[in-house]
TIRORO-176347 format. One record per residue: residue number from 0; x, y, z of N, C-alpha, C, O in turn. Coordinates in Angstrom, 3 decimals, decimal comma. Layout:
<rs>
+-----+----------+----------+----------+----------+----------+----------+----------+----------+----------+----------+----------+----------+
:  nr :     n_xx :     n_yy :     n_zz :    ca_xx :    ca_yy :    ca_zz :     c_xx :     c_yy :     c_zz :     o_xx :     o_yy :     o_zz :
+-----+----------+----------+----------+----------+----------+----------+----------+----------+----------+----------+----------+----------+
: NUM :        X :        Y :        Z :        X :        Y :        Z :        X :        Y :        Z :        X :        Y :        Z :
...
+-----+----------+----------+----------+----------+----------+----------+----------+----------+----------+----------+----------+----------+
</rs>
This chain:
<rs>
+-----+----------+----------+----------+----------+----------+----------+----------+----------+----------+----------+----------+----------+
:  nr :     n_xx :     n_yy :     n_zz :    ca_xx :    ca_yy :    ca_zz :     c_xx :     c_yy :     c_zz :     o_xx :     o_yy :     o_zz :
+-----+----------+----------+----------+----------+----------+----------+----------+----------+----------+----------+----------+----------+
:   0 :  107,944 :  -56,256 :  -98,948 :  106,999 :  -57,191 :  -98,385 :  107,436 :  -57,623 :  -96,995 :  106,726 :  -57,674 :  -95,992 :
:   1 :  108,661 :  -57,910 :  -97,099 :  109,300 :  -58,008 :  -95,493 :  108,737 :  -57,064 :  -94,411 :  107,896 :  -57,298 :  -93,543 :
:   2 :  109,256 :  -56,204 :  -94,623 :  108,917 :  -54,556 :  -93,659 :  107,255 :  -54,550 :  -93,083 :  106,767 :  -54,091 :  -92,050 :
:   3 :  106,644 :  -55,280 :  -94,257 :  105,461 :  -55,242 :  -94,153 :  104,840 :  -56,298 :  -93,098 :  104,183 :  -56,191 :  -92,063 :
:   4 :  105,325 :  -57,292 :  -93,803 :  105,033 :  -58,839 :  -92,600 :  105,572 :  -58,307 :  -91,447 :  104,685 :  -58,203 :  -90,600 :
:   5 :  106,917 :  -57,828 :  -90,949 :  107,229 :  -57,763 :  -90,122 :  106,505 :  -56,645 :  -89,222 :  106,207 :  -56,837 :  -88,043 :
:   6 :  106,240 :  -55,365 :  -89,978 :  105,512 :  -54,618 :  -88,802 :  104,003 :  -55,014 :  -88,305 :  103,595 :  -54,626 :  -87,210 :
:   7 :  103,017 :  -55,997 :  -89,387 :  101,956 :  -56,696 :  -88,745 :  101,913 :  -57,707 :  -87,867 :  100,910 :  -58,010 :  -87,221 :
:   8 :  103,749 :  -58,655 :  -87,770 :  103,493 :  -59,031 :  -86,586 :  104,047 :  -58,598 :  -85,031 :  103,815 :  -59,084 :  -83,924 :
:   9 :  105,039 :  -57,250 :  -85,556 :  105,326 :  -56,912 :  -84,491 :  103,797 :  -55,776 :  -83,766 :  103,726 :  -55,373 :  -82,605 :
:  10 :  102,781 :  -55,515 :  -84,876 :  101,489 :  -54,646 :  -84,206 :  100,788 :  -55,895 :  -83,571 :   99,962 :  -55,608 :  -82,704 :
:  11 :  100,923 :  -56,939 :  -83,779 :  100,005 :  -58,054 :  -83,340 :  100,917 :  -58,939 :  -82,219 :  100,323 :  -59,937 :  -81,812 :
:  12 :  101,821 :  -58,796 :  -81,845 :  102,519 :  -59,012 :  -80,674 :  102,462 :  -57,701 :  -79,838 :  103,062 :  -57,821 :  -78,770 :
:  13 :  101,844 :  -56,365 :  -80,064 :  102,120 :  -55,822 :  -78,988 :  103,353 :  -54,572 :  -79,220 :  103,196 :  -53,435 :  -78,775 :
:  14 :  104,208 :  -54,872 :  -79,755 :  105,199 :  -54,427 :  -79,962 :  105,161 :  -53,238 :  -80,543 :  106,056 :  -53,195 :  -81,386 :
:  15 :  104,345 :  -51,907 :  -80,484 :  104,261 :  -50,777 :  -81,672 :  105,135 :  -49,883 :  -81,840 :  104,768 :  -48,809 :  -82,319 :
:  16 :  106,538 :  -50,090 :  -81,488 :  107,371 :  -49,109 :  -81,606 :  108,264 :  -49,537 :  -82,700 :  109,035 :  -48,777 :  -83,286 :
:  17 :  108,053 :  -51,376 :  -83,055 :  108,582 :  -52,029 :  -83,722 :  107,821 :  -52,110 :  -85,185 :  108,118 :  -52,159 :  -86,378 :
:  18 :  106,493 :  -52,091 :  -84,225 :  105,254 :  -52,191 :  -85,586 :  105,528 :  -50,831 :  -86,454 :  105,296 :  -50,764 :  -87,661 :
:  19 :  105,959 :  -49,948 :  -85,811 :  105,654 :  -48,286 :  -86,379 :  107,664 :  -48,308 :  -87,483 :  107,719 :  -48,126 :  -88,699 :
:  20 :  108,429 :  -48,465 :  -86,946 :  109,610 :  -48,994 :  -87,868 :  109,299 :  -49,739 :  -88,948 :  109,817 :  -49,531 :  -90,045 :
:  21 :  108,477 :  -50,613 :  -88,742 :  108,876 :  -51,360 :  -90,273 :  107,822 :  -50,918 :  -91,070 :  108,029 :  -50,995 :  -92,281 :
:  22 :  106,519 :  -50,383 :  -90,632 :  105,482 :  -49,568 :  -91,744 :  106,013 :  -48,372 :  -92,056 :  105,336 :  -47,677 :  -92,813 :
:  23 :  107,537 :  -47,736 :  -91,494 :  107,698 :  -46,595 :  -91,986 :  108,941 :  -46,858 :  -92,923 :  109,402 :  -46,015 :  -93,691 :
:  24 :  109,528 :  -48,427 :  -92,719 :  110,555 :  -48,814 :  -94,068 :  109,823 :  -49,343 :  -95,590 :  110,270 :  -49,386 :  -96,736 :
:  25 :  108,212 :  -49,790 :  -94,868 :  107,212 :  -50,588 :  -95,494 :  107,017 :  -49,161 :  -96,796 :  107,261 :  -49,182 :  -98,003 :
:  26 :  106,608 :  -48,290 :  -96,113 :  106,011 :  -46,880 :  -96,484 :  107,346 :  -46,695 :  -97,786 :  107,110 :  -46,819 :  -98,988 :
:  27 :  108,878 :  -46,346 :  -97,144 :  109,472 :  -46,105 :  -97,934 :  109,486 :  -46,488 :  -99,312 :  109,452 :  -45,888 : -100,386 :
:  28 :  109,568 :  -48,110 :  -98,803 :  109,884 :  -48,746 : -100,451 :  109,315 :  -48,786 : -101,187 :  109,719 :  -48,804 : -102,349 :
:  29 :  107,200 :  -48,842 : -100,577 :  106,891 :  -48,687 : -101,418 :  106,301 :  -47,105 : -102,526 :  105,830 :  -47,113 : -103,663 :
:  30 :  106,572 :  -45,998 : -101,658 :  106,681 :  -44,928 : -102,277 :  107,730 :  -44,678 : -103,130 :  107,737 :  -43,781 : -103,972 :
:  31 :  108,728 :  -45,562 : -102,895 :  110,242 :  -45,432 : -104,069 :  109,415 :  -46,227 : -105,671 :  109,315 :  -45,714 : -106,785 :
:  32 :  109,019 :  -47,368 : -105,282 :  108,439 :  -48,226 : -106,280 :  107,543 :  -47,555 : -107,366 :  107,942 :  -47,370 : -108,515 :
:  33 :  106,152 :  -47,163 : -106,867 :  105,787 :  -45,920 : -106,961 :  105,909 :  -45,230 : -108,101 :  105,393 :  -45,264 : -109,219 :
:  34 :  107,055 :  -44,333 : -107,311 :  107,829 :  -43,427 : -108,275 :  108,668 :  -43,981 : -109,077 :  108,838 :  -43,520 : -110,205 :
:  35 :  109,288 :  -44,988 : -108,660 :  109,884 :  -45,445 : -109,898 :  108,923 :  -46,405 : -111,452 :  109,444 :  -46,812 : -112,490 :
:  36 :  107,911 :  -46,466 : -111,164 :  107,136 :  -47,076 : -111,676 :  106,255 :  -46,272 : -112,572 :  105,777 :  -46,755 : -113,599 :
:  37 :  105,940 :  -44,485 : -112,011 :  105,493 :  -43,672 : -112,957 :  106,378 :  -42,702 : -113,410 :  105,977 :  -41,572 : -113,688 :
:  38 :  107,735 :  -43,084 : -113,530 :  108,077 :  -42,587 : -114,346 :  108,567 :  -43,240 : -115,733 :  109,227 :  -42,729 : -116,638 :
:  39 :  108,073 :  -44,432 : -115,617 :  107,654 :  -45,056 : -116,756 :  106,500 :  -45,960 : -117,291 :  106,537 :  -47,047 : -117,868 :
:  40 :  105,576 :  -45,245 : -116,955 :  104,219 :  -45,092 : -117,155 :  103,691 :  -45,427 : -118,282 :  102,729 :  -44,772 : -117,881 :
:  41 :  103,425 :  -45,731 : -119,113 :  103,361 :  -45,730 : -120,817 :  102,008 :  -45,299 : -121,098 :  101,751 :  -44,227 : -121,646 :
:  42 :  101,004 :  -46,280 : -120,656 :   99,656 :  -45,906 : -120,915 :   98,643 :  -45,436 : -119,321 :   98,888 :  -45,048 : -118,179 :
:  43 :   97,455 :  -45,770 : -120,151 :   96,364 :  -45,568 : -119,069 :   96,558 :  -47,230 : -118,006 :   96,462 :  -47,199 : -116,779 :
:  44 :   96,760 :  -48,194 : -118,586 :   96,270 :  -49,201 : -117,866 :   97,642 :  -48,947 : -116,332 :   97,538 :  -49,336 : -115,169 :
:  45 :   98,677 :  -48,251 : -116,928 :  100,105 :  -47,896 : -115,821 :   99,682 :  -47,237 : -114,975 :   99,996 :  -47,476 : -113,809 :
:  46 :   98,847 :  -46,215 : -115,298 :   98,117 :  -45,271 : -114,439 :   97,594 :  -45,921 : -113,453 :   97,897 :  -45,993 : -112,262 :
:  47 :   96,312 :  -46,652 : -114,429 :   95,620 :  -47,128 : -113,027 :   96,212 :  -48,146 : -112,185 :   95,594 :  -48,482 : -111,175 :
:  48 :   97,122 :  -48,585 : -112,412 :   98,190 :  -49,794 : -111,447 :   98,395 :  -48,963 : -110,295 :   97,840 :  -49,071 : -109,201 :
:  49 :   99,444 :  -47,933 : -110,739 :   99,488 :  -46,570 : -110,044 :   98,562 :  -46,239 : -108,819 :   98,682 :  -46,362 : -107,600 :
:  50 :   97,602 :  -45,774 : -109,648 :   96,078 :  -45,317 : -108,319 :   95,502 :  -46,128 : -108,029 :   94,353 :  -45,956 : -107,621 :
:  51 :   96,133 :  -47,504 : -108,134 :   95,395 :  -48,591 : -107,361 :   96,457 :  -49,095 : -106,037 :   96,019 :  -49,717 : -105,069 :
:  52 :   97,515 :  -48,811 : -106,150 :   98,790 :  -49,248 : -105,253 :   98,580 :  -47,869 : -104,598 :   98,876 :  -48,084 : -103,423 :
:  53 :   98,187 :  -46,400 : -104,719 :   97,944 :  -46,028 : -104,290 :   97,084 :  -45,735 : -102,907 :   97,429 :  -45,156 : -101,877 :
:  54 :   95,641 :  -46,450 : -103,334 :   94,723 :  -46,520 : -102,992 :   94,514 :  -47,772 : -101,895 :   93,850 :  -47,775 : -100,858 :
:  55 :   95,068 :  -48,502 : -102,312 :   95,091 :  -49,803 : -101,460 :   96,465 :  -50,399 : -101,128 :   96,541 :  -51,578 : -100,783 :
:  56 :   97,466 :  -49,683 : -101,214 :   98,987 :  -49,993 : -100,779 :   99,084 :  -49,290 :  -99,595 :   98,980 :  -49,614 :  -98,412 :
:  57 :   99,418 :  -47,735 : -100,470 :  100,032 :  -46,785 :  -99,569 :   99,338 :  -45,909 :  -98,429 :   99,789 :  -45,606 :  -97,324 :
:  58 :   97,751 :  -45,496 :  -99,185 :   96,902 :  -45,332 :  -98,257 :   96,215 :  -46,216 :  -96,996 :   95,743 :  -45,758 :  -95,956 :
:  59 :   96,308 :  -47,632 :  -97,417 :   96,626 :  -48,594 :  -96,063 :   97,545 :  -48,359 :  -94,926 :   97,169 :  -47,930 :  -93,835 :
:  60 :   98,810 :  -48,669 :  -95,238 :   99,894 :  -48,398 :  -94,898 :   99,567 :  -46,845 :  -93,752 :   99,543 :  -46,667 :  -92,535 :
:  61 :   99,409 :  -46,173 :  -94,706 :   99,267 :  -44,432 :  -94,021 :   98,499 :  -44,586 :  -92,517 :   98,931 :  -44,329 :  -91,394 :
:  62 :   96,988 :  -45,189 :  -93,018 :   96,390 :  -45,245 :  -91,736 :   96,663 :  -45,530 :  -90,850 :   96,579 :  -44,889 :  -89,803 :
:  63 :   97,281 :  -47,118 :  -91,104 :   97,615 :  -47,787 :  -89,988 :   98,494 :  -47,288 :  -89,230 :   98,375 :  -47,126 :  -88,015 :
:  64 :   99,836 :  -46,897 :  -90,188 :  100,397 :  -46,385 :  -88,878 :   99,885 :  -44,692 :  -88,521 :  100,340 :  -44,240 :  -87,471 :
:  65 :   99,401 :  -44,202 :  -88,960 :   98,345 :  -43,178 :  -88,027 :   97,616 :  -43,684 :  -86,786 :   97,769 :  -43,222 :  -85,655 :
:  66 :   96,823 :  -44,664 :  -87,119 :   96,370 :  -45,203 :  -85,912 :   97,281 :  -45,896 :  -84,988 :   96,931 :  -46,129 :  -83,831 :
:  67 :   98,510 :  -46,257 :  -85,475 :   99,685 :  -47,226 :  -84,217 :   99,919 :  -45,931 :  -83,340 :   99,691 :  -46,015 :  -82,133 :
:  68 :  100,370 :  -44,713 :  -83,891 :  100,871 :  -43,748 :  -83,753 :   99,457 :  -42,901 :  -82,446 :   99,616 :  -42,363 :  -81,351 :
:  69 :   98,346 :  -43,132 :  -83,179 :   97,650 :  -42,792 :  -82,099 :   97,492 :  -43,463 :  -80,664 :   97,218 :  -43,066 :  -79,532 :
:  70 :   97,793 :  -44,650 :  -81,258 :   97,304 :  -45,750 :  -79,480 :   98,179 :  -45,485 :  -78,811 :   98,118 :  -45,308 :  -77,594 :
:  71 :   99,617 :  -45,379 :  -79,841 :  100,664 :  -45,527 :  -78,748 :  101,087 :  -44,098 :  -78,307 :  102,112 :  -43,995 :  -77,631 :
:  72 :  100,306 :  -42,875 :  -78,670 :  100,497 :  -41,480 :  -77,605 :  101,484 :  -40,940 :  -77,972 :  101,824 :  -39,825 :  -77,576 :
:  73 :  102,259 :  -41,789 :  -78,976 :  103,945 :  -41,041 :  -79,380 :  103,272 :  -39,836 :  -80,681 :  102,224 :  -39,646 :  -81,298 :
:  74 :  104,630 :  -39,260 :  -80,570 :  104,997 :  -37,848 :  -81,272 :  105,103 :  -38,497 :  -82,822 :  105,299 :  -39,712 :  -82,842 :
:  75 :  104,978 :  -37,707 :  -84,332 :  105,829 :  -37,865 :  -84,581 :  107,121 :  -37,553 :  -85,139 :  108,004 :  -38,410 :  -85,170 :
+-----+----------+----------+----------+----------+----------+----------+----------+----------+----------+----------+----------+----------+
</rs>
């Protein structure tokens, strides 16, 4: 959650080299979580926790910094 606060206010100060670091520590942890989370999965309702952190975690996450990544012209 840190990584997270921190790279929305370093994208909202301006800062996207800072913003693009912490959505890519943001990214990490929560793809570790994730995985650590389906591999103990039990039922359907785990699943859909799953493809919902998916869907609205990580695929957030993705865009945005796709789009930081675009404004700011860098490689990556």
């Amino acid at each position: 959650m840190a990584a997270t606060r921190d790279a929305g206010v370093a994208a909202a100060a301006g800062r996207r080299s800072d913003a693009l670091t912490g959505l890519a520590g943001a990214l990490a942890h929560l793809t570790k979580a994730v995985q650590e989370y389906a591999a103990v999965a039990a039922d359907n309702s785990d699943r859909g926790a799953i493809a919902s952190i998916n869907e609205y975690g990580l695929r957030f996450l993705r865009t945005t910094r796709d789009r930081l990544y675009a404004e700011s012209g860098e490689r990556w």
